[in-house]
VEXTOR-986318 format. One record per residue (C-alpha): x, y, z; residue in three letters. Coordinates in steps of 0.02 Angstrom, whole numbers, plus 50000, padded with zeros to 5 digits. Layout:
<site c1="X" c2="Y" c3="Z" type="Ala"/>
...
***
This chain:
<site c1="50203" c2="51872" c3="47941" type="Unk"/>
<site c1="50228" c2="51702" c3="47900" type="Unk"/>
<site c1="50129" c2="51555" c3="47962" type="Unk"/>
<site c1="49980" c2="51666" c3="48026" type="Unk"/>
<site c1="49827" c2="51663" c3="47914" type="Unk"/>
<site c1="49750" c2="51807" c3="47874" type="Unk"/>
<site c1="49600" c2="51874" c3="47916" type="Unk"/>
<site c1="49478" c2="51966" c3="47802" type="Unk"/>
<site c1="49387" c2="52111" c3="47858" type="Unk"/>
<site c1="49227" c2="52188" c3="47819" type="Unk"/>
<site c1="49221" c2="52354" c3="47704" type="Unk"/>
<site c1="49155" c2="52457" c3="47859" type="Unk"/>
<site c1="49285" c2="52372" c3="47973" type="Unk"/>
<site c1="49431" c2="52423" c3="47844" type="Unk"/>
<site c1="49344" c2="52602" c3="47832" type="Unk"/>
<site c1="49309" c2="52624" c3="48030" type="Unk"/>
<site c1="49506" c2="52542" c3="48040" type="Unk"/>
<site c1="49551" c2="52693" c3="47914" type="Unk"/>
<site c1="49456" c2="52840" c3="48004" type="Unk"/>
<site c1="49531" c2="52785" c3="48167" type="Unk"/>
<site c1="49701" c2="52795" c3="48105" type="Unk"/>
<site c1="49659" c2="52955" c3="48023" type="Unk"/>
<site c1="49624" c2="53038" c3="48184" type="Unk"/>
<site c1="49788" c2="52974" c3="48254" type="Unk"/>
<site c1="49860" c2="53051" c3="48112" type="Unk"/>
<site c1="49757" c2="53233" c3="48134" type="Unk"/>
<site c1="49811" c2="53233" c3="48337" type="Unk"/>
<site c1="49969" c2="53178" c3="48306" type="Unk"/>
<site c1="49992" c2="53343" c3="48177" type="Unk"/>
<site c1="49911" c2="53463" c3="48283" type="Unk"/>
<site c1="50005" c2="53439" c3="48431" type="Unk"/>
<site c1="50163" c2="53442" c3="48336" type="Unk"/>
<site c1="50105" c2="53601" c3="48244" type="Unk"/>
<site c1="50068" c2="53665" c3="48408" type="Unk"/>
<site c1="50246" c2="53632" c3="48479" type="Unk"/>
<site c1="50347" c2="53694" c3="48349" type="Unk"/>
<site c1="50238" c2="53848" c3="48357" type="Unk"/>
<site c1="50274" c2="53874" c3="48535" type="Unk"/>
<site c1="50456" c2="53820" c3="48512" type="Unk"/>
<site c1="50465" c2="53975" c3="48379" type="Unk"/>
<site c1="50390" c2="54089" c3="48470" type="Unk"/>
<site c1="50525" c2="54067" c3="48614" type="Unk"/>
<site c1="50402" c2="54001" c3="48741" type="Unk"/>
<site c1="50482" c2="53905" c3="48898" type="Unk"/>
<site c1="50332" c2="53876" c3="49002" type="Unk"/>
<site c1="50280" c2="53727" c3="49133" type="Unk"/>
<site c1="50134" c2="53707" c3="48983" type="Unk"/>
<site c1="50235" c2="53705" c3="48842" type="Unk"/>
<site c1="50381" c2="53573" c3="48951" type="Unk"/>
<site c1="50219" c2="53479" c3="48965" type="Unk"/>
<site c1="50167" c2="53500" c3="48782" type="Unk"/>
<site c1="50349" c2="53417" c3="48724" type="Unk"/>
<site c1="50310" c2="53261" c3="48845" type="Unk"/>
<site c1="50156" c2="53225" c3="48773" type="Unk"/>
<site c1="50238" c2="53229" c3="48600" type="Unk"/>
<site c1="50397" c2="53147" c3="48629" type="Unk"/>
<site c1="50277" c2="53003" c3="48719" type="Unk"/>
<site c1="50226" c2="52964" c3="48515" type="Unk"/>
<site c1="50405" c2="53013" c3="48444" type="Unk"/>
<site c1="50552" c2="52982" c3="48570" type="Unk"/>
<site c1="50649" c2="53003" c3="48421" type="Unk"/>
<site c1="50606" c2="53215" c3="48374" type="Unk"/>
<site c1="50761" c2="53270" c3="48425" type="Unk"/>
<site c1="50710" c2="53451" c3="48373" type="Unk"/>
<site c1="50594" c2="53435" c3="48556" type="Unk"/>
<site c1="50717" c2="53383" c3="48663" type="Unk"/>
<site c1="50825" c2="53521" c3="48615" type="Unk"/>
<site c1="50674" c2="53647" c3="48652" type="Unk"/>
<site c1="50622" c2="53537" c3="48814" type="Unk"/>
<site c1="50800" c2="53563" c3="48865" type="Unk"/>
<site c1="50773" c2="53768" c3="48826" type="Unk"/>
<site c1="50627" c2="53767" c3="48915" type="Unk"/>
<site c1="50732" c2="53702" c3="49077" type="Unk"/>
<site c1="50899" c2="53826" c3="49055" type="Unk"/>
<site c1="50799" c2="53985" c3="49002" type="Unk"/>
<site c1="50640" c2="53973" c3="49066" type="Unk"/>
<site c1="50611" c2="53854" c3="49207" type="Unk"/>
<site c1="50774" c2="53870" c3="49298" type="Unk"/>
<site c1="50805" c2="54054" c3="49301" type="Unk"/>
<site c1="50727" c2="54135" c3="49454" type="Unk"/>
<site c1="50689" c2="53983" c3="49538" type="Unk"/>
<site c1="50725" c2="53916" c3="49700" type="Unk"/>
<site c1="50858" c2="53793" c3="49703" type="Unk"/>
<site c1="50758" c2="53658" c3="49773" type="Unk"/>
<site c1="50630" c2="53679" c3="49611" type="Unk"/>
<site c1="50767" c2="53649" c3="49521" type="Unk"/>
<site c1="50833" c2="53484" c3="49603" type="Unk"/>
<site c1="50655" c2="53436" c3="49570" type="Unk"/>
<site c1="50653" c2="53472" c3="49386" type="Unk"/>
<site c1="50808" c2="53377" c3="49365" type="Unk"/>
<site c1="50724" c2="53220" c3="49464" type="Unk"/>
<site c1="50590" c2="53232" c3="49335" type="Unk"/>
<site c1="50676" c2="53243" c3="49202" type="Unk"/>
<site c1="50805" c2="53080" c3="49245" type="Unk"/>
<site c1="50634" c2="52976" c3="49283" type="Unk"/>
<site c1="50578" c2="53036" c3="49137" type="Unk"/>
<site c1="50722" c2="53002" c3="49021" type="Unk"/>
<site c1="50733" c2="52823" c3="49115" type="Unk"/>
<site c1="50564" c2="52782" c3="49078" type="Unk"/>
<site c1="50583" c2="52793" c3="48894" type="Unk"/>
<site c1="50751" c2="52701" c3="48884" type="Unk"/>
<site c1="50668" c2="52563" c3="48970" type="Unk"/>
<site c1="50554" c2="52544" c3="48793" type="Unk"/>
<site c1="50685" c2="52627" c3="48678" type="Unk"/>
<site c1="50856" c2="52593" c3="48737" type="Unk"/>
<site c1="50932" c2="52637" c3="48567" type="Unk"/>
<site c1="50875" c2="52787" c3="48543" type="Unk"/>
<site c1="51040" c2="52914" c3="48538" type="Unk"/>
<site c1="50926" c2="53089" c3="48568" type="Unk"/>
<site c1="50859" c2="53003" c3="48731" type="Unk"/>
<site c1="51042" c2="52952" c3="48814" type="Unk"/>
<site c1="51100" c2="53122" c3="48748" type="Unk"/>
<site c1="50982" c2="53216" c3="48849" type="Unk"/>
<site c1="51015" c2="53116" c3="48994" type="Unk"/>
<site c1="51183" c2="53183" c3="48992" type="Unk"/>
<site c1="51117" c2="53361" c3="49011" type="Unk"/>
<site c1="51026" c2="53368" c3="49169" type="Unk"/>
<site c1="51149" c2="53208" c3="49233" type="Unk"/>
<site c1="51291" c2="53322" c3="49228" type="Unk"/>
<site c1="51193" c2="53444" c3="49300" type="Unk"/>
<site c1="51120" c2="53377" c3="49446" type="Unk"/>
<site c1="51274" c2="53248" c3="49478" type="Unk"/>
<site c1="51431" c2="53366" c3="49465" type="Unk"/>
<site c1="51336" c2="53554" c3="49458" type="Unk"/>
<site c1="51445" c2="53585" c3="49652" type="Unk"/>
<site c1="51606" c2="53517" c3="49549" type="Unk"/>
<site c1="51720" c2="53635" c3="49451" type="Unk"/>
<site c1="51692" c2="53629" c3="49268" type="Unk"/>
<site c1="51514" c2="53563" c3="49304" type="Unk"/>
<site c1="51388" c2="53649" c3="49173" type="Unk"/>
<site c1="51289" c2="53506" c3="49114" type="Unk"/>
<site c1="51129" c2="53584" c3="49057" type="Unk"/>
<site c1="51202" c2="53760" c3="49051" type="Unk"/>
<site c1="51346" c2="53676" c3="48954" type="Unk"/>
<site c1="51236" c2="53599" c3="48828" type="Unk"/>
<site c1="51124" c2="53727" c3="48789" type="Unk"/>
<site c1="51261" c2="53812" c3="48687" type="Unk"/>
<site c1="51183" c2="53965" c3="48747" type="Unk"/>
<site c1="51297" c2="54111" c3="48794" type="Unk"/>
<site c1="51277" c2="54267" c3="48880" type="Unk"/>
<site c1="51149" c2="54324" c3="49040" type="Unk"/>
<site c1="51041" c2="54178" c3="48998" type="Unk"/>
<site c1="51165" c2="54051" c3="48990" type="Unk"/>
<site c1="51245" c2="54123" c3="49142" type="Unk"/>
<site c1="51100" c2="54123" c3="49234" type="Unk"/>
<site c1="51051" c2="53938" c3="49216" type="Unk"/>
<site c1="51224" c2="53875" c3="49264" type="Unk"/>
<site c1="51217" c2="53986" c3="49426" type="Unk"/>
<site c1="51039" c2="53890" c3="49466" type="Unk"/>
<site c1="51121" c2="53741" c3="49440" type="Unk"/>
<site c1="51243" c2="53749" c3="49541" type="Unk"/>
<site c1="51133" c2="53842" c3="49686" type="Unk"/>
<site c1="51015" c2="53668" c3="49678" type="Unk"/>
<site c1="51180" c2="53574" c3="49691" type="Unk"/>
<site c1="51243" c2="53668" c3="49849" type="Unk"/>
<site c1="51041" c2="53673" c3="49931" type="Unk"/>
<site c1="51016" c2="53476" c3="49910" type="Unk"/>
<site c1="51202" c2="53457" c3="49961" type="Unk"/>
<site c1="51169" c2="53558" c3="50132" type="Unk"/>
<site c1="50998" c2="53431" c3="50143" type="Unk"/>
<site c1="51095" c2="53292" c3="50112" type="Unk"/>
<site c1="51230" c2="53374" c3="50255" type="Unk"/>
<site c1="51070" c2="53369" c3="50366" type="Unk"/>
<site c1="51011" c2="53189" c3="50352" type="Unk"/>
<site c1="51182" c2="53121" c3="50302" type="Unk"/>
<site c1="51308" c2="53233" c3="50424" type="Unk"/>
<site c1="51455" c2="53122" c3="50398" type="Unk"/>
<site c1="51430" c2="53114" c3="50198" type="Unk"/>
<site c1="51364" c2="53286" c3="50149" type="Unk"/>
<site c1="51415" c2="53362" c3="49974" type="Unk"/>
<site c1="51496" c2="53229" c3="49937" type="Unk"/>
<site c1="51403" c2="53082" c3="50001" type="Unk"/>
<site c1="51255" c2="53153" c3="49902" type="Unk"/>
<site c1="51355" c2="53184" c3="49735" type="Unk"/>
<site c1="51423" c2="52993" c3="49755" type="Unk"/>
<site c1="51255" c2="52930" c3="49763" type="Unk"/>
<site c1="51201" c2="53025" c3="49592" type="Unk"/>
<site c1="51315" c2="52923" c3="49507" type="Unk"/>
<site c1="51303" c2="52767" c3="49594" type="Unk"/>
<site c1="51125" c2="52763" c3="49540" type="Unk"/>
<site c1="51189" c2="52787" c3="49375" type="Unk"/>
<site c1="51303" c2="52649" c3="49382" type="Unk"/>
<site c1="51180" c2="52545" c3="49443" type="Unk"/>
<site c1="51053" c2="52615" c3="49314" type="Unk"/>
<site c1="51181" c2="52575" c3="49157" type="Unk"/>
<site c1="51242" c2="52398" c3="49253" type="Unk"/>
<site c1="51054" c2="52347" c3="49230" type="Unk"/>
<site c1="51017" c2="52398" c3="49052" type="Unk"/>
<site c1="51206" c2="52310" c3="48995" type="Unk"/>
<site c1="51120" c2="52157" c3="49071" type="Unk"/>
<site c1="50969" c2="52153" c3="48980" type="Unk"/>
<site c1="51074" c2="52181" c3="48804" type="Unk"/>
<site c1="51259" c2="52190" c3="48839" type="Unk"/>
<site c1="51317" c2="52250" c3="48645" type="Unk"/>
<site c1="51184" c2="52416" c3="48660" type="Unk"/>
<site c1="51327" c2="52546" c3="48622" type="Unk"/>
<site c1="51249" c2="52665" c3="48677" type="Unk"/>
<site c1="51229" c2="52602" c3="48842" type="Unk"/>
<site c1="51409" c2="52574" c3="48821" type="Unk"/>
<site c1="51451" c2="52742" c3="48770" type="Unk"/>
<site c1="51354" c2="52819" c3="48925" type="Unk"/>
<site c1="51444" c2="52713" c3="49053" type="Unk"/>
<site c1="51613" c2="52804" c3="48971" type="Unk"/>
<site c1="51522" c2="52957" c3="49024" type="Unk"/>
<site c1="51471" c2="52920" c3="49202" type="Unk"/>
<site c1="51641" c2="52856" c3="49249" type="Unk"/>
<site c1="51750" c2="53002" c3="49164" type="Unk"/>
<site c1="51617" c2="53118" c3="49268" type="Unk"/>
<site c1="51631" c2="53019" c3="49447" type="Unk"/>
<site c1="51702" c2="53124" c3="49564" type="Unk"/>
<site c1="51866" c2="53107" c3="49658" type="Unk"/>
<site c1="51790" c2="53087" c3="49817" type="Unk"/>
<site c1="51664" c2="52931" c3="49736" type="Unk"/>
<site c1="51693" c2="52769" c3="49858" type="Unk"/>
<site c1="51738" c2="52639" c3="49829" type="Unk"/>
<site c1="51839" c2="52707" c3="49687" type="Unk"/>
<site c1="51832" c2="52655" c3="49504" type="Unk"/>
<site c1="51993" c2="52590" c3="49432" type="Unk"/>
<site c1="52038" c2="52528" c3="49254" type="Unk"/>
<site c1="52063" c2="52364" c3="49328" type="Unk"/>
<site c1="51877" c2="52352" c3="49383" type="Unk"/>
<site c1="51830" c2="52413" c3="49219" type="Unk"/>
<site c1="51958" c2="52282" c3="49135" type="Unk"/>
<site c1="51871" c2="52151" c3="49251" type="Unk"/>
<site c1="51687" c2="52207" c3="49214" type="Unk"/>
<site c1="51727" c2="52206" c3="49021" type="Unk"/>
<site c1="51802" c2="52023" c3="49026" type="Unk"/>
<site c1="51630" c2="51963" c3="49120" type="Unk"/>
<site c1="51555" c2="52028" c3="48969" type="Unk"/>
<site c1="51664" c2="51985" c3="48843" type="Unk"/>
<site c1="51686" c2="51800" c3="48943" type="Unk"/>
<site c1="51483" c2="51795" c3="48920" type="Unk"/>
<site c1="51492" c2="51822" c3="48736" type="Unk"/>
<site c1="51635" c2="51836" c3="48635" type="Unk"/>
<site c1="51543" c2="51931" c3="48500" type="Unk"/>
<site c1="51497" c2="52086" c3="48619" type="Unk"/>
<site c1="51615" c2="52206" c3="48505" type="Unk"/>
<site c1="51559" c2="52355" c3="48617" type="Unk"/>
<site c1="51620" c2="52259" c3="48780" type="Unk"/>
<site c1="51814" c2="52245" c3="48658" type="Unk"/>
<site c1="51805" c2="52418" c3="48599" type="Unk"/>
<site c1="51783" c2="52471" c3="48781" type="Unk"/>
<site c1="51943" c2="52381" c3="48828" type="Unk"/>
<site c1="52046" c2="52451" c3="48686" type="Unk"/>
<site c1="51998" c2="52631" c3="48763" type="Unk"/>
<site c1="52025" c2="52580" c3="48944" type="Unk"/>
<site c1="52243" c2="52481" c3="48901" type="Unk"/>
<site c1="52256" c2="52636" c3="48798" type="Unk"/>
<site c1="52242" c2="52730" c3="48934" type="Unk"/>
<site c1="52313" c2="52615" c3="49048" type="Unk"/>
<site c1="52468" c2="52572" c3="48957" type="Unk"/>
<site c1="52515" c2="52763" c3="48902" type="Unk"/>
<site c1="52705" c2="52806" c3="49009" type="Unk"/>
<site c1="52699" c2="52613" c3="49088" type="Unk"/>
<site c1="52889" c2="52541" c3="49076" type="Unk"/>
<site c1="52886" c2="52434" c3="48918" type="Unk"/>
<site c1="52941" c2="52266" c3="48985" type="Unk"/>
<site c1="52741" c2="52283" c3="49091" type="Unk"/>
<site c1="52652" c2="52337" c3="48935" type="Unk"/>
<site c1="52706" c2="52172" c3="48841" type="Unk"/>
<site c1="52670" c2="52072" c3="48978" type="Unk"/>
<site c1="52490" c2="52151" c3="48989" type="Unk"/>
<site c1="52478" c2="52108" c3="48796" type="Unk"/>
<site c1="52525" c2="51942" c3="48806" type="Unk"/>
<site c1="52374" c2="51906" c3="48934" type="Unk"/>
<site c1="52257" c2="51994" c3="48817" type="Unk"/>
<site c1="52322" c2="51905" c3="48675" type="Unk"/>
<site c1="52265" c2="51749" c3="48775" type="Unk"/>
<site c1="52085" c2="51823" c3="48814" type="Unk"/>
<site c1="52066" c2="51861" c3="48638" type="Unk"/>
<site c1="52124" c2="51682" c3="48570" type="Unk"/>
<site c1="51997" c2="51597" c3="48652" type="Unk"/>
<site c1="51858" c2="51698" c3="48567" type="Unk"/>
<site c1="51956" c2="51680" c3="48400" type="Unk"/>
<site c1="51957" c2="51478" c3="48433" type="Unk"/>
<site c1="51774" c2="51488" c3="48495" type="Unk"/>
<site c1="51710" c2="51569" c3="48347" type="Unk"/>
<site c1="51824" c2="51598" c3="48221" type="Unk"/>
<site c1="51663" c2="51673" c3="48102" type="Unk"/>
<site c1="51651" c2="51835" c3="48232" type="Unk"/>
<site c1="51730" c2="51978" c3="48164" type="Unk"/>
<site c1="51745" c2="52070" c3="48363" type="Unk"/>
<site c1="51889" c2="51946" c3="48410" type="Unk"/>
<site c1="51972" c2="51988" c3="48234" type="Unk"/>
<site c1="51959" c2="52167" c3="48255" type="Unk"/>
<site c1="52052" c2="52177" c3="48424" type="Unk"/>
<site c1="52180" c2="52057" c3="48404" type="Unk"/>
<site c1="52230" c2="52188" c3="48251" type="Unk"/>
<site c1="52224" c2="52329" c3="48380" type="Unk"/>
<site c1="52347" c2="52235" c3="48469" type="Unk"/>
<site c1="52456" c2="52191" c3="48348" type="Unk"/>
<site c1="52454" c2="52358" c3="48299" type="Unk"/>
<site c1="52568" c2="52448" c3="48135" type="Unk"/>
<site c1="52739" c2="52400" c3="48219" type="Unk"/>
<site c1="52731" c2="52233" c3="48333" type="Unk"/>
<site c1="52892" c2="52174" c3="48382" type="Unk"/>
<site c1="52948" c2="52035" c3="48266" type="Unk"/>
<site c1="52923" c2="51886" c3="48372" type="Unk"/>
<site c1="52757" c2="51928" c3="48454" type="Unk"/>
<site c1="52704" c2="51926" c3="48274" type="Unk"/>
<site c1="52771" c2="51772" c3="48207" type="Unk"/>
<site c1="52692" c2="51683" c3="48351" type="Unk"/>
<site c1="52531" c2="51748" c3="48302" type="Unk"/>
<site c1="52550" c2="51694" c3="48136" type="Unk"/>
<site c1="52578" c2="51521" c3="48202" type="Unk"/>
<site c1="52438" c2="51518" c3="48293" type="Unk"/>
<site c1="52328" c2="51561" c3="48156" type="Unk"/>
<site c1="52408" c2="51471" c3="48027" type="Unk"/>
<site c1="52357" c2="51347" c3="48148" type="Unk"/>
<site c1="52182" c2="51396" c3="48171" type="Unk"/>
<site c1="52163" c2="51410" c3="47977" type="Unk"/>
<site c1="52207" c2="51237" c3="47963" type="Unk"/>
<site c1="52040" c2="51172" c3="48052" type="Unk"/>
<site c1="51955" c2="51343" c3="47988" type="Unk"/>
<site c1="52001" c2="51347" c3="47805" type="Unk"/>
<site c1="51863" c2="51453" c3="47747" type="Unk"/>
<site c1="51843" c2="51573" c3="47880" type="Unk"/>
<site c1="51863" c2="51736" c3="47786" type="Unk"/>
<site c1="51925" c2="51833" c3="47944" type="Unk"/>
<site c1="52061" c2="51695" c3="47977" type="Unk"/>
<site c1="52109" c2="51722" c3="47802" type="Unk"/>
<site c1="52118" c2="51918" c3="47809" type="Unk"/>
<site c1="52211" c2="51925" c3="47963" type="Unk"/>
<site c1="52343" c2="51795" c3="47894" type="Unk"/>
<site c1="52352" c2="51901" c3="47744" type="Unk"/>
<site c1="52369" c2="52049" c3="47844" type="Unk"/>
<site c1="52510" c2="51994" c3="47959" type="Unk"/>
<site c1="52601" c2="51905" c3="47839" type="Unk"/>
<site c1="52632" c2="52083" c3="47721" type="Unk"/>
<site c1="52675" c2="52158" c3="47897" type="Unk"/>
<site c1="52804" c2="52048" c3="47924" type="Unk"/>
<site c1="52874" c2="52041" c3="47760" type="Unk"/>
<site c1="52902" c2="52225" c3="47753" type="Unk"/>
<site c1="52997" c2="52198" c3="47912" type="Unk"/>
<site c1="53171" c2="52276" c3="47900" type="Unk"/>
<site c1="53214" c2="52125" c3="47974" type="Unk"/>
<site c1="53156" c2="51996" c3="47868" type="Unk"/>
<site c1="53283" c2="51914" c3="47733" type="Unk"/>
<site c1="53213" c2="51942" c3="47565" type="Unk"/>
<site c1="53171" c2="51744" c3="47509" type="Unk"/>
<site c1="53066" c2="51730" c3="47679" type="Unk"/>
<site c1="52988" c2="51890" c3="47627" type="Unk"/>
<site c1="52950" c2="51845" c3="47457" type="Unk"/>
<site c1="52854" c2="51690" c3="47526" type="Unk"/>
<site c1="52768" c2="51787" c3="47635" type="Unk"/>
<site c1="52719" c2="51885" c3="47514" type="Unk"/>
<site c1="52662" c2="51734" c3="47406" type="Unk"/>
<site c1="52559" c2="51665" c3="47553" type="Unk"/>
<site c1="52450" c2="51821" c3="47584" type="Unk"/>
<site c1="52431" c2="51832" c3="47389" type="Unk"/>
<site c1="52356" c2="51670" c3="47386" type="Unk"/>
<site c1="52257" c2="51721" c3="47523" type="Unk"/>
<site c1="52164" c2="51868" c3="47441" type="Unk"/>
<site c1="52158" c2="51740" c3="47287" type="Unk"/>
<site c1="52066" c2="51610" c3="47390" type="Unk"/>
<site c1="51945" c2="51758" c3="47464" type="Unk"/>
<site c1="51917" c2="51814" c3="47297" type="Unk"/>
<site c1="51815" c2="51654" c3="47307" type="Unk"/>
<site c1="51743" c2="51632" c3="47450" type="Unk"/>
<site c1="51673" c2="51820" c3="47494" type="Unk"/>
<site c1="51632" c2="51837" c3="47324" type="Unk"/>
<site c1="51552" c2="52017" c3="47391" type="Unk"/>
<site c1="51699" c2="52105" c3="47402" type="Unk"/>
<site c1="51812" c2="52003" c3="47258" type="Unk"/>
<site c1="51867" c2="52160" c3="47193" type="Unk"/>
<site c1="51932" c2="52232" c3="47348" type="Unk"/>
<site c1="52034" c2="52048" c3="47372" type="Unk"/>
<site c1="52096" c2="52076" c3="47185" type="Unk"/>
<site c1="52162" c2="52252" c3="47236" type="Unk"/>
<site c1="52250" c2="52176" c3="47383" type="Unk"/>
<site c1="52329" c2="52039" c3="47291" type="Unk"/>
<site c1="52395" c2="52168" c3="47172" type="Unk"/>
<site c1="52492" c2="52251" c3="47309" type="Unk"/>
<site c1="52557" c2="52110" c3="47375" type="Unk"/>
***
């Protein structure tokens, strides 16, 4: 690295450096040869489950042993046992998947088989809940077998949850699950708010809360959380991609005159991010969503105001540019539009690409092609 002087080392430092990494090497190799074995010859043992921890411990990323950890669960662990073994399994295996997001929070295989004993051991008592059983993509007796387990540890910590909590039961106990997991994915979008995977997860935890969860989740508490984060940083593209998902949603059979109103507040949010950092591509990329292929005529010129306006102080930001470029060719193909405002329009956004051509010199030939069309 730079500014750190480096140290020289003695020829038996280098070689006693070199053996020691050597026998990394040689225990790493053996214990994978020895998992793989035992993965091939269909072994789903408490050794073996214990065999895949020590190696995923060194490579959280093999996702070839989280598939045969999660075998070792559905069609050897869980079948046969009681269901309170199983609850306990599924404990384990949350802490377990918890403990390595906390040092790898990117790591998809690691969030993916969260999802397997989450939907297990939060919705098992729900109908349609398979979770592990569902992602083993096993069929038949086994497959069977594990989902029946599954849901027989849902309904025994559901009638010990009945016990302590009488006035919550089933439900109070599934509602829990997943507020832990709220809270769980709430703390890790603090500590990086653009992980998307984080972001993806949360998508999964509220789709699988159950009707009964209190207080309910709405879209407008998602819409709320998403501005905090967007508000925080305008660049948090995951935090803008989750609102496109959420007003799609949301604005899907909702009278017309409501669903422009709705995009004229967004198209307020997103202005300010535009104006704040005009250099961000996030902001770009979901004021397009909103304009959409076919925006009514005057929502659209008023955008192109605005950043016409913005291009004035800006007038080498590339994504000011492209979006000008983009808008203007939408409204001069506008049935709408008389032909000499059209060919200006078309003009502008040639001169556009031209001017891009220059100054993201990277992709010149895709601003040529552009031009050409224009």
């Amino acid at each position: 690295m730079h500014g750190i002087k480096r140290t020289r080392i003695s020829p038996q430092a280098a070689e006693a450096k070199r053996l020691k990494e050597l026998a990394k090497i040689e225990a790493y190799t053996a214990l994978q040869n020895d998992v793989l074995t035992r993965k091939k010859a269909g072994e789903y043992t408490v050794e073996a489950l214990g065999r895949t921890a020590e190696l995923l411990d060194l490579n959280p990323e093999f996702y070839t042993i989280w598939n045969y950890r999660r075998h070792i669960l559905l069609r050897g662990l869980f079948p046969g046992a009681s269901p309170e073994d199983i609850v306990a399994r599924l404990t384990s295996e949350l802490r377990l998947t918890t403990a390595y997001l906390q040092i790898h929070p990117k790591v998809y295989w690691i969030w993916n088989h969260r999802k397997c004993p989450g939907g297990s051991g939060g919705s098992a008592g729900s109908a349609g809940g398979g979770g592990l059983a569902e992602s083993s993509g096993g069929t038949g007796a086994t497959s069977e077998a594990s989902a029946s387990a599954s849901a027989s540890a849902s309904a025994s910590a559901s009638a010990s949850a009945s016990a302590s909590h009488p006035k919550t039961g089933r439900e109070g106990w599934r509602n829990e699950f997943w507020k832990m997991e709220l809270g769980l994915i709430e703390k890790m979008l603090d500590a990086d708010a653009r992980n998307f995977h984080a972001w993806d997860y949360r998508r999964y935890v509220l789709r699988s809360l159950p009707h009964s969860f209190s207080p309910p989740h709405t879209p407008t508490d998602e819409l709320r959380y998403t501005q905090k984060k967007i508000e925080a940083n305008f660049s948090n593209f995951s935090a803008w991609h989750c609102r496109t998902k959420v007003l799609g949603g949301v604005w899907e059979g909702m009278a017309a005159e409501e669903v422009a109103r709705q995009k004229d507040q967004e198209f307020e949010l997103v202005t300010q991010a535009l104006w704040t950092d005009p250099g961000d591509q996030s902001g770009w990329l979901y004021h397009r969503w909103l304009i959409g292929s076919s925006p009514e005529e005057a929502v659209l010129r008023r955008e192109i105001g605005s950043i016409r306006e913005l291009h004035e102080t800006e007038p080498d930001s590339k994504w000011c540019m492209n979006a000008l470029a983009h808008y203007a060719l939408l409204l001069a193909r506008s049935p709408t539009t008389q032909a000499d405002e059209s060919a200006n329009l078309r003009m502008e956004a040639k001169a556009l690409y031209s001017r891009l051509d220059t100054v993201d010199s990277d992709r010149a030939q895709r601003y040529r092609d552009m031009a050409a069309r224009c």
